[in-house]
C-alpha positions as CSV (number, residue, x, y, z in Angstrom):
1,X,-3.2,-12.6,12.7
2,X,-3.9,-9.0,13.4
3,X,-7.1,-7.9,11.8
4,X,-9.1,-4.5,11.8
5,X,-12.2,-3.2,10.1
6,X,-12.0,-1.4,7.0
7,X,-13.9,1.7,8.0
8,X,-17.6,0.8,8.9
9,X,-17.9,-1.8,6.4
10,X,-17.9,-5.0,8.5
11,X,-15.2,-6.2,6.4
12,X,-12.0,-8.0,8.8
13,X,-8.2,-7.7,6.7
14,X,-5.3,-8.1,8.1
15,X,-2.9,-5.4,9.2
16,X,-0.8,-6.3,7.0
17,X,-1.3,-6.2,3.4
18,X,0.5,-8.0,0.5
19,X,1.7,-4.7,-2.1
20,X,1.2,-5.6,-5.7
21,X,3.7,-3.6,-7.2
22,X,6.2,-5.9,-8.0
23,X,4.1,-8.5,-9.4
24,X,4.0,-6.2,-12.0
25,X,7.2,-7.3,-13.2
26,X,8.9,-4.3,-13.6
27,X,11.5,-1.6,-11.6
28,X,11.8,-3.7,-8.6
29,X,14.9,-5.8,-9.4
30,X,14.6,-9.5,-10.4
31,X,11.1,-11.1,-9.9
32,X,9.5,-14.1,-10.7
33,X,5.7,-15.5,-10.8
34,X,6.4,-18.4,-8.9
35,X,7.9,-16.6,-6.1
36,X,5.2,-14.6,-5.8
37,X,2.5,-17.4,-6.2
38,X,4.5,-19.3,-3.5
39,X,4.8,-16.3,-1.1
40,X,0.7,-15.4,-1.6
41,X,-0.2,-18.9,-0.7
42,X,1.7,-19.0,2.3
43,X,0.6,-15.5,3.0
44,X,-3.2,-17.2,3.2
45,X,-1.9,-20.1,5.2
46,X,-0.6,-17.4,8.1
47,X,-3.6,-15.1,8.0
48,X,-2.5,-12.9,5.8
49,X,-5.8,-12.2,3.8
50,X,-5.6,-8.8,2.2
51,X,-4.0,-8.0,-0.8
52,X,-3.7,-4.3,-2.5
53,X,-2.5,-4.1,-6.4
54,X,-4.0,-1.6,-9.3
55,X,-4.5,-2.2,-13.1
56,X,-1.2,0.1,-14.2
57,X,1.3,-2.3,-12.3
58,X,2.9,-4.3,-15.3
59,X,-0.1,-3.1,-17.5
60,X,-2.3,-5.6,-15.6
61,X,0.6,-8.1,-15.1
62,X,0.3,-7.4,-11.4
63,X,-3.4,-8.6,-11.4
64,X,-2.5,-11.4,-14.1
65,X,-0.1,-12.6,-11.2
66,X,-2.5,-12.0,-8.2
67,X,-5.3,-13.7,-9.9
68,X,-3.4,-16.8,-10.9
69,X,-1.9,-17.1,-7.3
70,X,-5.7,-16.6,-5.7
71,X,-7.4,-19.9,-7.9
72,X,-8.9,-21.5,-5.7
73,X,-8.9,-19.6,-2.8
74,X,-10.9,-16.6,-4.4
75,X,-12.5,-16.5,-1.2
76,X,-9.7,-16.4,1.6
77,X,-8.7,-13.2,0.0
78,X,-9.6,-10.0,0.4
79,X,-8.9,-7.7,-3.1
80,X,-8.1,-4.2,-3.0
81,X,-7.4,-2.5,-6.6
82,X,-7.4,1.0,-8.0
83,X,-8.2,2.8,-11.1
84,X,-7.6,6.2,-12.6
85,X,-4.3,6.1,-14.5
86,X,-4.3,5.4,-17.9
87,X,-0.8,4.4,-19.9
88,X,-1.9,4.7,-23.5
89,X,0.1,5.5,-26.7
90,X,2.9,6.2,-25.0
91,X,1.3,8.6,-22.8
92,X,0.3,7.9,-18.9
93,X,-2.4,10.4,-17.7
94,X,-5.5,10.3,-15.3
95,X,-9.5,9.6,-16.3
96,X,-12.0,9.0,-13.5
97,X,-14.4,9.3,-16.4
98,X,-17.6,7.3,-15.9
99,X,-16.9,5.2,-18.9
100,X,-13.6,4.6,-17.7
101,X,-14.6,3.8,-14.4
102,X,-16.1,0.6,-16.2
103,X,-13.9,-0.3,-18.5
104,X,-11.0,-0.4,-16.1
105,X,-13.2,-2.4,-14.0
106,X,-14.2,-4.9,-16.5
107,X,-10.6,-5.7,-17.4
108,X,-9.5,-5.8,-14.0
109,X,-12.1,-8.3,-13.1
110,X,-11.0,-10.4,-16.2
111,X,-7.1,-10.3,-15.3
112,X,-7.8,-11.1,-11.4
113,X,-10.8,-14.0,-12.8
114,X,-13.2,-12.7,-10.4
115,X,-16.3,-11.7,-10.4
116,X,-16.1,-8.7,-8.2
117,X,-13.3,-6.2,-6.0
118,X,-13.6,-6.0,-2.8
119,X,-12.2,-2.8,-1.9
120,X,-12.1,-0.6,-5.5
121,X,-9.8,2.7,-5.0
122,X,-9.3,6.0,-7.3
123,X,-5.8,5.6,-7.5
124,X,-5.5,9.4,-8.5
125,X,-8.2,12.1,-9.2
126,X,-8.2,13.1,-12.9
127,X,-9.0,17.1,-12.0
128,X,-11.6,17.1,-14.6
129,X,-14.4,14.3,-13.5
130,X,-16.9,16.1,-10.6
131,X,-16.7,13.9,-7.8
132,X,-19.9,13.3,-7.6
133,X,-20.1,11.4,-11.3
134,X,-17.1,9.4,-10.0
135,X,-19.2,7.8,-6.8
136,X,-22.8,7.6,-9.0
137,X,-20.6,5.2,-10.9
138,X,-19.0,3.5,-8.5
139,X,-22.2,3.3,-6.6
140,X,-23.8,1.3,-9.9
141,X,-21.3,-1.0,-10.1
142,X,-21.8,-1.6,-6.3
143,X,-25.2,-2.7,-7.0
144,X,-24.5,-5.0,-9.9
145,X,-22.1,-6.7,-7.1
146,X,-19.0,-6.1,-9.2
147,X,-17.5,-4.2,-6.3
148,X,-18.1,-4.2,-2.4
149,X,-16.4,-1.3,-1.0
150,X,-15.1,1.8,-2.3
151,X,-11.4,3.6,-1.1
152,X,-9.6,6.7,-2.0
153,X,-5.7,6.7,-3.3
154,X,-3.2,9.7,-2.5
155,X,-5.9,12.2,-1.4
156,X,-5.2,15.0,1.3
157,X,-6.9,17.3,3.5
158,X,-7.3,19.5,0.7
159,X,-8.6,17.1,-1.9
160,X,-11.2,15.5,0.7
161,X,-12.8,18.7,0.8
162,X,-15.4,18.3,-1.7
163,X,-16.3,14.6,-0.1
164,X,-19.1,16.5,1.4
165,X,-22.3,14.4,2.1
166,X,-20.3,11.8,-0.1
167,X,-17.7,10.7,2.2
168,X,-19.9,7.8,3.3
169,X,-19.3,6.1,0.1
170,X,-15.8,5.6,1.4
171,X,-14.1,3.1,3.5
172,X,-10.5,3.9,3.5
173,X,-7.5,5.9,1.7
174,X,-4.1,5.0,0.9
175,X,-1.3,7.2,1.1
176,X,2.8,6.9,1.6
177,X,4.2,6.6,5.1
178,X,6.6,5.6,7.0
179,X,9.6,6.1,9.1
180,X,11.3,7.7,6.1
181,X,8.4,10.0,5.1
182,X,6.2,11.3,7.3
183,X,5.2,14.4,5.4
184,X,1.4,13.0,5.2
185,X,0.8,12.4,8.5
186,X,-1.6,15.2,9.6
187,X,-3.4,14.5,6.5
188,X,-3.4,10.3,7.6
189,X,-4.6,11.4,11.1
190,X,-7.1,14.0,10.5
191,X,-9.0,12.2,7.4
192,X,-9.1,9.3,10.0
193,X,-10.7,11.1,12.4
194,X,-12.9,13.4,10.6
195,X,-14.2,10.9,8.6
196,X,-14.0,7.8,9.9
197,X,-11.4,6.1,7.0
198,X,-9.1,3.4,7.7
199,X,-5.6,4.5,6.8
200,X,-3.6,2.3,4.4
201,X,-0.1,3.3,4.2
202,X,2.4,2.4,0.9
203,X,5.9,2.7,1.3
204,X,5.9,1.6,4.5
205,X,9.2,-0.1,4.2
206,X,10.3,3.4,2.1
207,X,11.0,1.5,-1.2
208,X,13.0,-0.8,1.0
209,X,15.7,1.3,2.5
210,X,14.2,0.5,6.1
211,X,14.7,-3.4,5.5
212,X,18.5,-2.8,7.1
213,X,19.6,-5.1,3.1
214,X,21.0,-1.5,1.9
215,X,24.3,0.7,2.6
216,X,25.7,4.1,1.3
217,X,27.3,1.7,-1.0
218,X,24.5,-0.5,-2.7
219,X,23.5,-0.1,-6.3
220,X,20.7,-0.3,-8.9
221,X,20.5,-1.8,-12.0
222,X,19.1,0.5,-14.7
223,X,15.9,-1.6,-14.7
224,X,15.3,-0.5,-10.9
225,X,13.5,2.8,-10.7
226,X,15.6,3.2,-7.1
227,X,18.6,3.9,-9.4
228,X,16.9,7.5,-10.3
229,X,17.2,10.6,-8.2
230,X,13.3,10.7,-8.2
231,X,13.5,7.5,-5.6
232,X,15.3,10.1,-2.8
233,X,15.1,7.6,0.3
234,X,18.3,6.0,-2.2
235,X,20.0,9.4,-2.6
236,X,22.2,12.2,-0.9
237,X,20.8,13.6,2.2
238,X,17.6,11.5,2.0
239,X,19.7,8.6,2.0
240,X,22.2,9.6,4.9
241,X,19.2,10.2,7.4
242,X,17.3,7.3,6.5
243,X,20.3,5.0,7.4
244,X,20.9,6.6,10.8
245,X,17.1,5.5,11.3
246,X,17.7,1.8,10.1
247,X,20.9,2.1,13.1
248,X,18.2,2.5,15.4
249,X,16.0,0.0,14.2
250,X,18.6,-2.6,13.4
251,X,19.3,-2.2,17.4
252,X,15.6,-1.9,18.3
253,X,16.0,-5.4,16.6
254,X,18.1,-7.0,18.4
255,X,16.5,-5.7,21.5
256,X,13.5,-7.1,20.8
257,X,14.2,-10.4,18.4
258,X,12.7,-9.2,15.6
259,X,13.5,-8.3,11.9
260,X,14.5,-4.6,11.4
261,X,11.6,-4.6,8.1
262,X,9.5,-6.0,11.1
263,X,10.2,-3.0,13.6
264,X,9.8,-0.5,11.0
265,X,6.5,-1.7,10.3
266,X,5.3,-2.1,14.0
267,X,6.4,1.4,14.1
268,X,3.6,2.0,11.7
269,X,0.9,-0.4,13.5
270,X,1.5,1.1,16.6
271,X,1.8,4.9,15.5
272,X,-1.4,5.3,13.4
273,X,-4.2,3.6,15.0
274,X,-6.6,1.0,12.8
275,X,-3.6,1.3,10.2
276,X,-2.9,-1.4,7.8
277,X,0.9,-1.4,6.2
278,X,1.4,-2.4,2.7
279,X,4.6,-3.7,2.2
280,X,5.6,-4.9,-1.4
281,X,6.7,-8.6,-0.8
282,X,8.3,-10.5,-3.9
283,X,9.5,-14.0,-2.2
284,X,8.4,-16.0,1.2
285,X,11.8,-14.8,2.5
286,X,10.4,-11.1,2.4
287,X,6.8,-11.9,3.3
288,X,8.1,-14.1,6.6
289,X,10.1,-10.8,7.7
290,X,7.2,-8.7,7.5
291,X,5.3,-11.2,9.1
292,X,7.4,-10.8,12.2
293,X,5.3,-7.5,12.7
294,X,2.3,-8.4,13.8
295,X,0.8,-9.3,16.4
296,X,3.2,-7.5,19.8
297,X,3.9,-3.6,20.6
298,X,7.3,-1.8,20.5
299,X,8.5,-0.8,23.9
300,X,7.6,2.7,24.6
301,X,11.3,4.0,24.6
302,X,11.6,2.3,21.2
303,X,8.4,4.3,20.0
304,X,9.6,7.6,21.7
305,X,13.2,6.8,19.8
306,X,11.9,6.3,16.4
307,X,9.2,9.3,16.7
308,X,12.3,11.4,17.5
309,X,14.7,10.8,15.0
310,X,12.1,10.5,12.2
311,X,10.0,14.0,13.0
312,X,9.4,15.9,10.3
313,X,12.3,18.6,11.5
314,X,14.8,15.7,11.7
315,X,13.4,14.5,7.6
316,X,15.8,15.6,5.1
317,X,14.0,15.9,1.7
């Protein structure tokens, strides 16, 4: 398996990461636990070791899920989780408050029956909480050994700019890319580089529109949040370009005798270096696709082909 460091940390994961968001149950077509206990065991048995979920999927039903699955083999896995968004009385809104910061921990620990994170992530900065309260706390809980290493969620340029003296507390960031969306990119490659972050990209498979499974034609049930307008890689324009991409990578795949989900992550792999791709993975039949992307390099042509007709100028939003 394909492995990189997680920033400076000493900490190996594989490339490819196991997304948690449809273990939480909900807007992701029909699920079941024992598909995804199933395809996280057999993720482990490949190499597969790092898995990336946060305490509003399901309202903790995605790290119910996780933590059942890992029993056992606690310590084959590598957990990433994030904190910051609060769903309460009917209301969803941010808190990076210090007392937050613990609480959220303490029930995620308890849903994923651990004893500690291994990579814990602000999942969204709550505009209020000065940065530097956020990391003393973190920092604490670093100490009592509740969490190892510490990541950043759906930050740009602009919002690293108070990191200051505090960006060493950091190992990595998460934001979305792909072959469908590539408005983040500058961002990806410049907090890389300035500070030294591993790049962790969701919606690497853009919702799953670059799997090659979906048509102009295909439908959502109301229960699917791809059935609203909000999910554009599904709709109009959006939808239009991103199925002249999957033509290419549906004959990329053939080319090269691999899956077209498995191209459009290698894309990824091979595009933004030290990357890992998250991919949402609900049975073994996904999780073996994805698997198929690790591991080799795309041709160059096939690089040059997919940069081209997924630049940002080509991107209809």
């Amino acid at each position: 398996m394909e492995t990189t460091e997680l920033g400076a940390s000493g900490l190996q994961v594989s490339r490819l990461a196991f997304g948690g968001c449809p273990m939480g149950g909900h807007g992701w077509g029909n699920v079941s636990r024992e598909d995804f206990v199933r395809a996280i065991n057999v993720a482990l048995d490949s190499g597969l070791n790092f898995f990336d979920t946060a305490d509003t999927y399901g309202l903790g039903e995605g790290e119910r899920t996780l933590g059942e699955a890992l029993q056992g083999r606690r310590d084959d896995a590598v957990i990433a989780t994030k904190f910051g968004v609060r769903v309460e009385g009917g209301r969803t809104f941010y808190d990076n408050s210090p007392t937050w910061i613990r609480t959220a921990l303490e029930n995620s620990l308890e849903r994923l029956g651990t004893d500690h994170v291994d990579l814990y992530q602000i999942h969204y900065r709550d505009g209020a909480t000065p940065l530097a309260d956020v990391v003393g706390t973190l920092r604490d809980l670093q100490q009592e050994g509740k969490i190892r290493h510490l990541g950043l969620s759906n930050v740009g340029r602009d919002d690293a700019a108070d990191l200051g003296t505090l960006s060493d507390a950091f190992v990595s960031f998460q934001d979305e890319f792909s072959l469908a969306n590539r408005a983040h990119e500058d961002d990806m490659l410049a907090l890389a580089d300035h500070f030294g972050f591993s790049p962790l990209t969701w919606g690497s498979l853009g919702q799953g529109i670059l799997t090659g499974k979906y048509d102009a034609t295909s439908t959502f049930g109301p229960d699917d949040r791809r059935s609203r307008s909000v999910y554009v890689n599904f709709h109009g324009d959006k939808l239009a370009h991103n199925l002249r991409i999957v033509e290419v990578l549906r004959s990329i795949s053939g080319e090269v005798g691999k899956s077209v989900a498995a191209v459009a992550v290698r894309w990824i792999l091979d595009h933004v270096p030290g990357t890992v791709a998250i991919v949402g993975i609900k049975n073994v039949k996904q999780l073996e696709s994805n698997l198929e992307a690790v591991d080799w390099h795309l041709p160059a042509e096939a690089i040059s082909v997919l940069d081209s007709i997924s630049t940002t100028k080509e991107r209809v939003s």
